[in-house]
Backbone as JSON Lines, residues from 0, in Angstrom:
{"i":0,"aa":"X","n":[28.35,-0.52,-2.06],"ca":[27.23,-0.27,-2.95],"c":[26.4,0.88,-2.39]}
{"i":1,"aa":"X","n":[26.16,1.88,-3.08],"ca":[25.35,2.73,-2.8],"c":[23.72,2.99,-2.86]}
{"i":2,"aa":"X","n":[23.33,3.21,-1.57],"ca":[21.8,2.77,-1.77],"c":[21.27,4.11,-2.65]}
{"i":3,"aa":"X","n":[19.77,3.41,-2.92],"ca":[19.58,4.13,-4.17],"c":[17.86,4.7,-3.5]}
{"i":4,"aa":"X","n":[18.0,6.11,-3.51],"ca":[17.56,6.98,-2.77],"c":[16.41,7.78,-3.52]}
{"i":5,"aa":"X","n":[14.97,7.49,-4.08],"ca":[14.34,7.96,-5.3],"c":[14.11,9.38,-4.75]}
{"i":6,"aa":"X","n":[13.97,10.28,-3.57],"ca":[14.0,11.28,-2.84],"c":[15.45,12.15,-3.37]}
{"i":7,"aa":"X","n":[16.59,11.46,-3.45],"ca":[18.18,11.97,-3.58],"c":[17.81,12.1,-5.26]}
{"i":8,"aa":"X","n":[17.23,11.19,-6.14],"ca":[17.33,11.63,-7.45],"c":[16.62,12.78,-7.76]}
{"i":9,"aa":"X","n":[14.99,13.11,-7.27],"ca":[14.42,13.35,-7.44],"c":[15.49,15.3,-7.2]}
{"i":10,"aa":"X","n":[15.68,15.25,-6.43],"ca":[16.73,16.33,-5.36],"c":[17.49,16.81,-6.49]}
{"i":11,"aa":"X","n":[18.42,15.85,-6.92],"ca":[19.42,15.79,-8.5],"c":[18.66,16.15,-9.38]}
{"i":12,"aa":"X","n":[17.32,16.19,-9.24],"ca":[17.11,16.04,-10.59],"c":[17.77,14.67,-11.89]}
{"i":13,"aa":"X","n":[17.79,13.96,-11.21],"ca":[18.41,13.05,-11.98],"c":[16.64,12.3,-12.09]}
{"i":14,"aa":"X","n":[15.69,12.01,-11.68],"ca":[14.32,11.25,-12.03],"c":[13.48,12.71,-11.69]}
{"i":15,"aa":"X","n":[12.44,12.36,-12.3],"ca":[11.66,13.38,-12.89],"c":[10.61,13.4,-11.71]}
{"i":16,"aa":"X","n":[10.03,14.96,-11.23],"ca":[9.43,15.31,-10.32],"c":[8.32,16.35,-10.99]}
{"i":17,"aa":"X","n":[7.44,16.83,-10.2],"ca":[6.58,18.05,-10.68],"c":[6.66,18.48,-9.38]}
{"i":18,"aa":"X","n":[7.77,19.28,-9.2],"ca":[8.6,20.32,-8.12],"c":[7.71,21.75,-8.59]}
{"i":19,"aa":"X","n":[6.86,22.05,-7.15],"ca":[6.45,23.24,-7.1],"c":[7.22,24.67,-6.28]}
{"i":20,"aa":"X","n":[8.04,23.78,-5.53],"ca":[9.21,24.98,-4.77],"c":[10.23,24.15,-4.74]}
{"i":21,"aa":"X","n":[11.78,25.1,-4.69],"ca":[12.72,24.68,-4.83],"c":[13.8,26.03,-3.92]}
{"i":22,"aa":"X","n":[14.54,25.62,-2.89],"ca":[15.26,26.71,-2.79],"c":[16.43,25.89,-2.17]}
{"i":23,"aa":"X","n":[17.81,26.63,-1.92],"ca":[18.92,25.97,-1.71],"c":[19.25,24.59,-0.08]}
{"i":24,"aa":"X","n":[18.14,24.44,0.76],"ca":[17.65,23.24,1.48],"c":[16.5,22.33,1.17]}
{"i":25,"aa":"X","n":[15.25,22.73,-0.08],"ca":[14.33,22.02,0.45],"c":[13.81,22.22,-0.8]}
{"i":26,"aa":"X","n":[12.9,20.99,-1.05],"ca":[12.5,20.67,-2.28],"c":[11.05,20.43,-2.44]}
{"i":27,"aa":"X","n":[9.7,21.06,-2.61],"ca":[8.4,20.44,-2.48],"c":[7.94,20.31,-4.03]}
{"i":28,"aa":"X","n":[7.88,18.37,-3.98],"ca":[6.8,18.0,-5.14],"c":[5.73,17.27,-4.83]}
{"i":29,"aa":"X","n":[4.52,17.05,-6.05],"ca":[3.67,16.62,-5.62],"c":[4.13,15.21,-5.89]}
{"i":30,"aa":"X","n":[2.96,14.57,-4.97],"ca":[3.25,12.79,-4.6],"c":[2.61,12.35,-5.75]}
{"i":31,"aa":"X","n":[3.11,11.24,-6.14],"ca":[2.26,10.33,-7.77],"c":[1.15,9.86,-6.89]}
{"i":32,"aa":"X","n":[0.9,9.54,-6.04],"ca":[0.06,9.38,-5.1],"c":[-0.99,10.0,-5.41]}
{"i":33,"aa":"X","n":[-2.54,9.78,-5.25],"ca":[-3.85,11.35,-5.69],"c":[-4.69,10.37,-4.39]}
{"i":34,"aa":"X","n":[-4.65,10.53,-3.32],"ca":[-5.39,10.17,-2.52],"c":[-6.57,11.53,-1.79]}
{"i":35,"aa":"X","n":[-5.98,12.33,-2.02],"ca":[-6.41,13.72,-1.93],"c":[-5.84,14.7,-3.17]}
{"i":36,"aa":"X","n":[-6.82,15.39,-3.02],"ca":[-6.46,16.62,-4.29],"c":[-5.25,17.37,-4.12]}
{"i":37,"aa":"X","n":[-4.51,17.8,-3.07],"ca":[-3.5,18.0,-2.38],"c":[-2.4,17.1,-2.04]}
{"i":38,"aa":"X","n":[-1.83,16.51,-2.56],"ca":[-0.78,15.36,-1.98],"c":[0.31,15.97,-2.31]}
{"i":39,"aa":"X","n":[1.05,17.01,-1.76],"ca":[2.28,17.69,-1.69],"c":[4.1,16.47,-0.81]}
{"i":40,"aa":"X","n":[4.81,16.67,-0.98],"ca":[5.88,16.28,-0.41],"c":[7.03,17.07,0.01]}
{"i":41,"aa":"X","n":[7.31,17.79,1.55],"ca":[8.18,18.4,1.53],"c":[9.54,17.71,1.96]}
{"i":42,"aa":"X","n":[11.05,18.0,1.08],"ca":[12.14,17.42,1.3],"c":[13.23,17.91,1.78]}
{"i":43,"aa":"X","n":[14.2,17.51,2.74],"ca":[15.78,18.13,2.8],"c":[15.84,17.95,1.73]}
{"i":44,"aa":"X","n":[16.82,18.55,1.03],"ca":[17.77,18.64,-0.06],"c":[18.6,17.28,0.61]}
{"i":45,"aa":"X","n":[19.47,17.6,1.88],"ca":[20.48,16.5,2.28],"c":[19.46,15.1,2.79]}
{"i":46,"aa":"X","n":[20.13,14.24,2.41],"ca":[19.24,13.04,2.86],"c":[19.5,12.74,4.77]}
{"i":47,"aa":"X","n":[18.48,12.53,4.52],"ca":[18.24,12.71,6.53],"c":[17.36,11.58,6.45]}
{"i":48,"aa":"X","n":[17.1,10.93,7.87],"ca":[15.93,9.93,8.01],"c":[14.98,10.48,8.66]}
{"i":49,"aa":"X","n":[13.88,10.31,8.89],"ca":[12.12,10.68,9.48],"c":[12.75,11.1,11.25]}
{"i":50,"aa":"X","n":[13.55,10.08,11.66],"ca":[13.77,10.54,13.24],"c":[14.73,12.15,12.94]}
{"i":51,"aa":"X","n":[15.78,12.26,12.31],"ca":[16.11,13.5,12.35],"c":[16.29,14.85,11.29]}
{"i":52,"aa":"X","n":[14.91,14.38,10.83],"ca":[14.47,15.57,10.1],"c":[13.53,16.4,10.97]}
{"i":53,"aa":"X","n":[12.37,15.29,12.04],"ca":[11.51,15.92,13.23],"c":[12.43,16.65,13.85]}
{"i":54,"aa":"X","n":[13.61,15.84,14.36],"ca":[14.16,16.64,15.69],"c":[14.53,18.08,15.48]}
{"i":55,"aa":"X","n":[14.44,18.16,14.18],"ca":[15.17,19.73,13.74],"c":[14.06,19.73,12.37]}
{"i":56,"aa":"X","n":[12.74,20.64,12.34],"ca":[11.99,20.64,11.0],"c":[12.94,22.32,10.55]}
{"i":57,"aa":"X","n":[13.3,23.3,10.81],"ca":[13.51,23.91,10.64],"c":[13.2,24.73,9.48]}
{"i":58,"aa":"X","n":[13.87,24.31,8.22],"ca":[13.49,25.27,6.84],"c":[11.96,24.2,6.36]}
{"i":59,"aa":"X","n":[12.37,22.77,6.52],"ca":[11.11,22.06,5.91],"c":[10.13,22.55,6.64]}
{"i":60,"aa":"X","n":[9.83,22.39,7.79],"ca":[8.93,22.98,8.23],"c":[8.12,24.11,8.02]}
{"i":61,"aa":"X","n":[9.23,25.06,8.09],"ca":[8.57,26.41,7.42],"c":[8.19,26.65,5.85]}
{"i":62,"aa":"X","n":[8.97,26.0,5.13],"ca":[8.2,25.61,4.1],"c":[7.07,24.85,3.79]}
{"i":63,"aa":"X","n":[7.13,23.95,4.48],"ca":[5.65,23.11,4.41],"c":[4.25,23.76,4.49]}
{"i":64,"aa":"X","n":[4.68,24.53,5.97],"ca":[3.57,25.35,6.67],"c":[3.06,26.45,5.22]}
{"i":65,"aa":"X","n":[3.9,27.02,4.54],"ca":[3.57,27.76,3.38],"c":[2.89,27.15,2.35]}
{"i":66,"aa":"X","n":[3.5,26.1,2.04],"ca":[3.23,25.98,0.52],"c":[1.39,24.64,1.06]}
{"i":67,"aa":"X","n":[1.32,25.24,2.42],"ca":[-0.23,24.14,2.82],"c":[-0.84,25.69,2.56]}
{"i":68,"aa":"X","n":[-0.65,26.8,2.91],"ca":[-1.65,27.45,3.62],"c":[-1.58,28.29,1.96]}
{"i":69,"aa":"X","n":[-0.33,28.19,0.8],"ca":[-0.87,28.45,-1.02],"c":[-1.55,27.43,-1.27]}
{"i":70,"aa":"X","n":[-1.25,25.96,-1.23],"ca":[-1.95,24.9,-2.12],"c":[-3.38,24.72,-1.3]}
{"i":71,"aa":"X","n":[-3.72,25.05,-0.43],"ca":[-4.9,24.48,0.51],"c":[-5.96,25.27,1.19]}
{"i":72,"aa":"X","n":[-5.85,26.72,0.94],"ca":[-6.04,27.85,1.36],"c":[-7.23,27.5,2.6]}
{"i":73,"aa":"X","n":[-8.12,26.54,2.52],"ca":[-8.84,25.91,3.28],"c":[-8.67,25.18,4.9]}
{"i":74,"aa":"X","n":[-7.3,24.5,4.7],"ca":[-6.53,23.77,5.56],"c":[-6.18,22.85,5.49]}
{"i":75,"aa":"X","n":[-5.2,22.07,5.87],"ca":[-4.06,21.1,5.47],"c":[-3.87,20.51,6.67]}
{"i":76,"aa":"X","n":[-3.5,19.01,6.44],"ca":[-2.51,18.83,7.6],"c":[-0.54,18.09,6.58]}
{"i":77,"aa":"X","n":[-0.69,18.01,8.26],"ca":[1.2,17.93,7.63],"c":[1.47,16.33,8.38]}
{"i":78,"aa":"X","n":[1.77,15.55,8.01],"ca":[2.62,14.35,8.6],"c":[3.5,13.71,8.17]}
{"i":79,"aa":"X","n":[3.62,12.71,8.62],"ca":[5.05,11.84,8.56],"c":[4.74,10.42,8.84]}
{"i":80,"aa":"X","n":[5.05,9.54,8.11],"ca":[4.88,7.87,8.79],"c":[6.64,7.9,9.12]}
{"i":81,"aa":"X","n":[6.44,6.95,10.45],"ca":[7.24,6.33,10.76],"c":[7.34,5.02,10.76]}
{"i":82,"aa":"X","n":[8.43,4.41,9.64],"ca":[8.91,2.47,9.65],"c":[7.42,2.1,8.67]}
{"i":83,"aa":"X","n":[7.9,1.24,8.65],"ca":[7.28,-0.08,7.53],"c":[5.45,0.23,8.15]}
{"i":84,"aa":"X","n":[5.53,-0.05,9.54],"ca":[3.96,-0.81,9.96],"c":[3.69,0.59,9.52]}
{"i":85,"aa":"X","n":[4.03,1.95,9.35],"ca":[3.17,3.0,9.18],"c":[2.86,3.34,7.83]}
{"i":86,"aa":"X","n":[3.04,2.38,7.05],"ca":[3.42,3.08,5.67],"c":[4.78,3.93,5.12]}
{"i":87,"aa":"X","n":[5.45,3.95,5.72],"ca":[6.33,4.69,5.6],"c":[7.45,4.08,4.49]}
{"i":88,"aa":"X","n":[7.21,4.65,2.77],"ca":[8.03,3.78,1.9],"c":[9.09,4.22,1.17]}
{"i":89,"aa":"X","n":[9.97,5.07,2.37],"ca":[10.9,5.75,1.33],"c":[11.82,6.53,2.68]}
{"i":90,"aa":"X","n":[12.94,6.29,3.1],"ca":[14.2,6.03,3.77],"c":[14.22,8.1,3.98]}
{"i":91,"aa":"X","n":[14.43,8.33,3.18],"ca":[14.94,10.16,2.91],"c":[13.28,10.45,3.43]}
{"i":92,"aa":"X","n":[13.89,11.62,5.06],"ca":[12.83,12.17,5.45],"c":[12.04,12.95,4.53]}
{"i":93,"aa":"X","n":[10.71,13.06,5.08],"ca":[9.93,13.7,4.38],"c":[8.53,14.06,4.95]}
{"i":94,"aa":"X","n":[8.08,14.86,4.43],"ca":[6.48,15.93,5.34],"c":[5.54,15.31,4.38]}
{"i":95,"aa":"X","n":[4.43,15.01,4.63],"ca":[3.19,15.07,3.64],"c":[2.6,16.61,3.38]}
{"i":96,"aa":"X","n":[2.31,17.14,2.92],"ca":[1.36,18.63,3.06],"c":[-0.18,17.79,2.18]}
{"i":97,"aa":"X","n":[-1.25,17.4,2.82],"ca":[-2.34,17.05,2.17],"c":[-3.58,17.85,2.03]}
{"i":98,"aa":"X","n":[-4.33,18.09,1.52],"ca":[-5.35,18.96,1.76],"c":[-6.14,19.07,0.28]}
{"i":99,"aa":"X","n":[-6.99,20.15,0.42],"ca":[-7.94,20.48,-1.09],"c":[-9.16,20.02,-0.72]}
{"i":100,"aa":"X","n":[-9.26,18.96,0.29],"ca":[-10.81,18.64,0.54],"c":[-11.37,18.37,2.13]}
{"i":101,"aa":"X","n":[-12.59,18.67,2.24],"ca":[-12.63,18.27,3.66],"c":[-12.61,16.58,4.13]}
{"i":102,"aa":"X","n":[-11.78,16.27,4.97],"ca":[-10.99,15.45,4.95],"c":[-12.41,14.56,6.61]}
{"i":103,"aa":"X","n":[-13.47,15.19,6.67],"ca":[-14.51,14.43,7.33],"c":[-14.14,14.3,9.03]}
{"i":104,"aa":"X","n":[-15.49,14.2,9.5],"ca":[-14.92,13.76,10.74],"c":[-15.01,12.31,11.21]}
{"i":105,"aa":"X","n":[-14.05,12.09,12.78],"ca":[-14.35,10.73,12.92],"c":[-15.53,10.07,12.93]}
{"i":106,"aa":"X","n":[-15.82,8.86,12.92],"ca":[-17.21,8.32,13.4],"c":[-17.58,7.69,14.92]}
């Protein structure tokens, strides 16, 4: 049985995205998510997991870093949950790019 990958459809184009870049490794849409005005998602094209998409960010990376410093012109950050306790709800690695507001300091 083949697991069912909403990151791999999204990739296919087989489920529906609002994909702002697209090039032959890497895929950035925004998250249904609106926790910030900025809730970007950068993707392999190939499905990879969170441990070895870090070990090698390579094109995501450099894409990410771009499409924070068009969508955010202000500043962004970039992360990643790792496993369940972090939030982390979706198997196919992936970058956050968040930003659009000042995001406050600690208390």
């Amino acid at each position: 049985m083949r697991y069912r990958c909403s990151f791999c459809e999204i990739v296919s184009h087989e489920a529906e995205a609002d994909i702002v870049y697209e090039d032959d490794e890497v895929v950035v849409f925004r998250n249904r998510l609106h926790w910030v005005p900025v809730m970007l998602l950068a993707v392999p094209k190939r499905h990879v997991t969170q441990e070895e998409l870090w070990r090698d960010m390579g094109r995501v990376g450099e894409v990410a870093v771009r499409m924070g410093q068009e969508h955010c012109p202000g500043g962004f950050r970039l992360l990643s949950n790792f496993g369940m306790d972090a939030m982390q709800s979706q198997q196919h690695g992936h970058v956050h790019i968040l930003g659009g507001t000042f995001l406050g300091e600690y208390a």
